[in-house]
N, C-alpha and C positions, 0 to 999 in steps of 0.2 A: 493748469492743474499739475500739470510733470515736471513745471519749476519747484510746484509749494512741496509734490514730493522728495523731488530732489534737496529739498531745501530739510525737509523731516531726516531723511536719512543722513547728511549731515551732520545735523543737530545730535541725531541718536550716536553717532559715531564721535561726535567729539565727547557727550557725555560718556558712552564707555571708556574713551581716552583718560578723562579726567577720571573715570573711577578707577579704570587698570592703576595709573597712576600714582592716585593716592592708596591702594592698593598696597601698591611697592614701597611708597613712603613708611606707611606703617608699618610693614614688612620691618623693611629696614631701621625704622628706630627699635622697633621691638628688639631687633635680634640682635642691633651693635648698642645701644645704649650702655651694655654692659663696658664693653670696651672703652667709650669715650670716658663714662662715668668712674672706672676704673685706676683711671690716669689723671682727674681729675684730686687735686690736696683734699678735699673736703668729704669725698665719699672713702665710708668705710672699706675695708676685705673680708671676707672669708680665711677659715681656718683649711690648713693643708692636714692633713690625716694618714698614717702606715694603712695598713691592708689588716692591723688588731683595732683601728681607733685611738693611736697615741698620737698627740701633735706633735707635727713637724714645721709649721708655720700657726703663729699665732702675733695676727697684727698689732694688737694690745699687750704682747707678750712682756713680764715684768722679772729683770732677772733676781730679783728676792724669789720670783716664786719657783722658776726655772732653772736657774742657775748656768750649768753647763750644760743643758738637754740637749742642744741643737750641736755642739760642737761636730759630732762626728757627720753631721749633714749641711750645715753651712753654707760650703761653698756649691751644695748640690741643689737644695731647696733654695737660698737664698732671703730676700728680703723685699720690700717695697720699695728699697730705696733707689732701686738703679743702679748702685755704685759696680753690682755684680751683673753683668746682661745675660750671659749665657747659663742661666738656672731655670727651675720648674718657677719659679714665681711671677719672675722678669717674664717670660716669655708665653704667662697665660694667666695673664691679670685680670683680665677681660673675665675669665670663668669663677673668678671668687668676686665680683660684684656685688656688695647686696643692694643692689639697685636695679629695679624694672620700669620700663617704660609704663608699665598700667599699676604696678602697686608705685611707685616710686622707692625709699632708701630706706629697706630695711634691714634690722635689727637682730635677730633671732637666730643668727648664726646656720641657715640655711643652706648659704652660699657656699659649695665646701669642692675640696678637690680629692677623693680617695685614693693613695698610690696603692701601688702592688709592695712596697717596701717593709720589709719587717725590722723594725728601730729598732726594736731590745738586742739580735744577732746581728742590726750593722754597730752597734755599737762596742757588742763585745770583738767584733773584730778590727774595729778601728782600736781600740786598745791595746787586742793581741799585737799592734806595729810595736807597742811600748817606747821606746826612746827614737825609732828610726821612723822616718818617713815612705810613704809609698801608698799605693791606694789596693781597692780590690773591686770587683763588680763577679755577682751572679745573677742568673737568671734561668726560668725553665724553659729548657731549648725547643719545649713542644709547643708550650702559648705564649712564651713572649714577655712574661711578668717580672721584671727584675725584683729580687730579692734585696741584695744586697748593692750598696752604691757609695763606697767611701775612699775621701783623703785625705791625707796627712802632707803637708801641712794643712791644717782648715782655720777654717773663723769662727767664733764666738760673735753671732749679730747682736746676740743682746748689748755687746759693748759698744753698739751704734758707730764702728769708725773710729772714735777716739782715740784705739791703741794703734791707727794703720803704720804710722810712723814707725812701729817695733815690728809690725806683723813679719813672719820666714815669710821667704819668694815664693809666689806661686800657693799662698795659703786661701786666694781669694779664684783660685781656678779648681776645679773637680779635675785632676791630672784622668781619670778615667775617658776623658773624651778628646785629649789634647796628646800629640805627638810622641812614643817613646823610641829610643831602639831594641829592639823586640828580641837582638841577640840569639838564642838557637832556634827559642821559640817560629822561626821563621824556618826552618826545617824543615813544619808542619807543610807549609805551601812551597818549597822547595820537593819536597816528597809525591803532593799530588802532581806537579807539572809534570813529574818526572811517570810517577804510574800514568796519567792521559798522554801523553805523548809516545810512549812506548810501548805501555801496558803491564803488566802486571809480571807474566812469565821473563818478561827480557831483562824489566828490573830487578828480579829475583836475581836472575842468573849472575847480574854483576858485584863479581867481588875486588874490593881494593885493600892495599896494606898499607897501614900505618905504623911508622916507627918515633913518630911521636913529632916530627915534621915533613914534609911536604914540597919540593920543589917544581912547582908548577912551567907548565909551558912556556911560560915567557921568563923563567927563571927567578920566578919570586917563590918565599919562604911560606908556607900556609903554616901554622902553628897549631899540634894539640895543646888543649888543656890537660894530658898526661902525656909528660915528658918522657915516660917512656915507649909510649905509643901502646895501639890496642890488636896488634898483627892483620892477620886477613879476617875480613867481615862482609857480609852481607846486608843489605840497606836496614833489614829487623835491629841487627847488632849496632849497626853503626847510626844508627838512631839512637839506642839505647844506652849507647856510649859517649852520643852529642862529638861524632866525633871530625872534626875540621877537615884532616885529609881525606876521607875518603868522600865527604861531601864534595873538596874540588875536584877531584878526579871524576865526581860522578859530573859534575856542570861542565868538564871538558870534552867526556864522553861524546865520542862520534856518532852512536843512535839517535839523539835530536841537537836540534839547532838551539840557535840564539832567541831566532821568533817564535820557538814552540815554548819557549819560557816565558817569554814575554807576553804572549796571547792566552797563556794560563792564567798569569798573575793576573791581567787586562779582567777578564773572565771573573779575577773574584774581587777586582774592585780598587785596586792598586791602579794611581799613575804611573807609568813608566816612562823615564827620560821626560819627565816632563808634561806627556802628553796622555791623552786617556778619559775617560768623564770623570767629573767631580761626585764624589759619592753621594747619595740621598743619604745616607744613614744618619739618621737623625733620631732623638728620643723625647718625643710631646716639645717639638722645637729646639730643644737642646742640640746644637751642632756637635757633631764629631768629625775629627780631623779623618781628611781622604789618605790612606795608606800611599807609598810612594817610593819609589827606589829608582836607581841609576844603574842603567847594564849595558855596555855597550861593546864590550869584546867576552867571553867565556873562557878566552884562554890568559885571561891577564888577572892579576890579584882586587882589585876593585869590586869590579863583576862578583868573582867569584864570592867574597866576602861581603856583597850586597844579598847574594844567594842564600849566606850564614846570616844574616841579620846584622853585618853593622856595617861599616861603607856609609853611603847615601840611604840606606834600607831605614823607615820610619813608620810605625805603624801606632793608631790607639790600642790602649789596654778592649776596651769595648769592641771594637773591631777584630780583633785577635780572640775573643769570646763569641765574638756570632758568629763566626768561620767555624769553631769546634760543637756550632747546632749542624751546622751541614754535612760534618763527620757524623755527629753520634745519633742522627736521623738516617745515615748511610743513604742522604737518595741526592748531598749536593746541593741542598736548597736551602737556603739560612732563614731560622727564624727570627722576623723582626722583633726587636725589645721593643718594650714602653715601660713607662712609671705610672702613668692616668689608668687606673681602674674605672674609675667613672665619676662622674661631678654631679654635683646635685645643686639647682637653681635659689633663688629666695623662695620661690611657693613650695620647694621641696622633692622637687621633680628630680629623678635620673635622665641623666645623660651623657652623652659619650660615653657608653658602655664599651670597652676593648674588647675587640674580638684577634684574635690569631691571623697574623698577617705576615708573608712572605716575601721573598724577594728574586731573581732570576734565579736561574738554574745556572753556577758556576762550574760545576762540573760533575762526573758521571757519576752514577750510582756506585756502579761497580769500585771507580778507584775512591771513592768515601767508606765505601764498606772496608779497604783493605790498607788504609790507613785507619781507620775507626779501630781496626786489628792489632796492627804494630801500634798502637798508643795502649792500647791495654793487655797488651803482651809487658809494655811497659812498666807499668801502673803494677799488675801482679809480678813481676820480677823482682820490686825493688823495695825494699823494705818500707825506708819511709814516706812511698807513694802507697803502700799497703796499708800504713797505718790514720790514712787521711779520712775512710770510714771504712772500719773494723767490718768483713764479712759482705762486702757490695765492692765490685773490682770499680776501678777510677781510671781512664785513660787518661795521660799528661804527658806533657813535653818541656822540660825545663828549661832555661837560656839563662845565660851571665850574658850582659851585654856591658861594653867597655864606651863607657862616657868620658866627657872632659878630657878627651886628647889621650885615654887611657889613663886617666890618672884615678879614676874609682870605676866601678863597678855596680850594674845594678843586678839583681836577680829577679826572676820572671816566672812564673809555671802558668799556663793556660791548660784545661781540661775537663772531662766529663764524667759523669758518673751514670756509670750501666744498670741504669736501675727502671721499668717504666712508670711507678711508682713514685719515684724523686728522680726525674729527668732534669740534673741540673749542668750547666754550662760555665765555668768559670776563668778568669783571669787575676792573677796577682802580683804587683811589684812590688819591689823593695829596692828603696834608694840605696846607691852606697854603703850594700851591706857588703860586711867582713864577717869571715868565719869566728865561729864559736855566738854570733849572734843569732838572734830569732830569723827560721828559713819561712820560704813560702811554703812547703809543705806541712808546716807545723801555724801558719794562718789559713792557711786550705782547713786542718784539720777542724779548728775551731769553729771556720766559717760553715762547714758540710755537718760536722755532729751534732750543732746547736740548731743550724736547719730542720736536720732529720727531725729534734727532739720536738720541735717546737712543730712541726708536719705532724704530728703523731697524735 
């Protein structure tokens, strides 16, 4: 009798095995079908969608009907094709499926991916580049929804590849997630090391003169950008003057070390010397490059000029905009971007709703508030950082960074707008620009007035 039971229980337990089991199978066709079927030649996609309902991917897309639409998103949204990996399409093809395990392969355009992106202002700003190249990205530092996502050079998908042979370099990459030298821009995290390591009263206190060069401790030349220097200044000034010597004076400065800059940078996300984590910063899979610099003495020119942003010093456009949510939140805590508002299945269903998501605490409240200050001490001093939106002050930092062995020049402004109403966060480059062409503050302008209008 206590075999056959034994023999019952068994039995019941190998049936619940088979059922957890096939269970799981179902499970699992259910949920990745989309994926396999996805990748599969014969199954259709889904349309990709702005945050108004304008297409941004359209699989059956016909450039009679389209034309140039996609230009300014290209190489951000992408294509089915692969040829581009590192885009919103490549890397969630899986979510435009019209194909379910229990309905099978529909039709009805369903399948869809909504961004936070507003096309009609990333387009007018990829044009504001007009003849030069360079990208821009915004986003609101409070939830996370990037606005804006563009670069020059870009692709035209609809010409399927066929022109790649003539494509500029780098027209098949979104430069917003890929390496630049960040030039003064880099100030920004130079400045907070220097307020957490010290604090606030003792960085105040220190003042240096600039006579328009710089002979450092080891006997190298630091260089302003005005030749004739800017006299004695204090860290507000000498911010706002971007100005070289007094920043290596201050990196020399006997009040911290080597490692208290180094454990700063570490802090907001930077390799240093090579070593350090690999960033998460990522946007719906889209990889961004891990910031990264070279510092290994404080009194030698290298260091110091990794300090200013060019040296070894490399940082994303993107990266250098979520740093400035952790200022203009004043608490030190970056808010993660995304592009995925949310997707909707073949039966029509919402999912992956985004919600507001963060990342460690890189550094104090206190010294974010008080650079979050000197940026917008900035911003209202300076004419055409006042005119970037008329009557809402704008904190920014500008940089020229010296490319190609010094042989051009890119310009940069990353910044925020004090507003909690239009809480936005931005960065912008310009390739090998020269004066008398179009500045970042006059693509800032475009990008924040047309925002505003189009918020309203």
């Amino acid at each position: 009798m206590k075999s056959i039971r034994r023999g019952q229980h068994l039995i019941t337990l190998m049936l619940l095995l088979f059922l957890a089991a096939f269970g799981y199978l179902v499970y699992r066709l259910t949920a990745e079908a989309g994926y396999y079927m996805s990748n599969a030649d014969s199954t259709s996609l889904g349309f990709v969608y702005d945050r108004n309902g304008d297409v941004l991917f359209d699989p059956d897309a016909d450039a009679a009907v389209y034309g140039d639409h996609f230009i300014d998103i290209g190489n951000l949204i992408g294509d089915d094709s692969l040829q581009m990996t590192n885009t919103l399409v490549a890397q969630n093809k899986d979510l435009l499926a019209n194909y379910s395990f229990m309905l099978g392969e529909q039709n009805d355009g369903k399948a869809a991916i909504y961004t936070s992106l507003d096309h009609a202002v990333n387009r007018k700003v990829y044009d504001a580049f007009g003849s030069k190249d360079g990208c821009a990205v915004a986003y609101n530092y409070k939830t996370g929804e990037i606005y804006i996502c563009t670069s020059k050079p870009s692709i035209n998908i609809l010409n399927h590849y066929t022109d790649i042979d003539t494509l500029a370099s780098g027209s098949m990459l979104c430069s917003v997630f890929y390496p630049t030298v960040p030039g003064s821009t880099q100030k920004v995290s130079t400045t907070i090391a220097a307020l957490e390591t010290m604090g606030y009263d003792a960085l105040m206190s220190r003042s240096f003169s600039c006579s328009g060069s710089y002979t450092n401790l080891t006997g190298d030349a630091i260089n302003c950008h005005n030749a004739s220097g800017h006299g004695t200044q204090n860290i507000v000034q000498a911010f706002a003057n971007s100005c070289n010597p007094f920043f290596a004076q201050l990196v020399e400065d006997p009040g911290w070390t080597l490692d208290d800059i180094i454990s700063v940078y570490r802090r907001m996300g930077y390799r240093v010397n090579g070593e350090g984590e690999q960033s998460s910063l990522d946007v719906n899979g889209i990889t961004a490059f891990t910031a990264s610099t070279t510092l290994t003495n404080k009194q030698e020119f290298n260091t110091q000029w990794g300090c200013m942003g060019q040296g070894e010093t490399l940082v994303s456009p993107l990266q250098l905009m979520v740093w400035e949510s952790a200022v203009a939140n004043a608490d030190g805590i970056a808010t993660m971007p995304y592009l995925i508002d949310h997707t909707t299945t073949v039966r029509g269903e919402v999912q992956n709703q985004a919600v507001p998501a963060f990342g460690k605490k890189m550094f104090s409240a206190e010294s974010a508030a008080h650079v979050r200050d000197i940026m917008l001490e900035n911003g209202r001093n300076t004419s055409e950082y006042a005119a970037i939106l008329p009557g809402t002050d704008v904190g920014v930092k500008s940089g020229t960074a010296q490319v190609e062995n010094g042989s051009k020049e890119n310009s940069l402004l990353t910044g925020f707008v004090d507003d909690p109403d239009f809480p936005v966060a931005f960065c912008i480059v310009i390739n090998d620009r020269v004066r008398g062409e179009v500045t970042a503050s006059q693509i800032a302008a475009v990008m924040m007035q047309n925002l505003k209008s189009a918020a309203a």
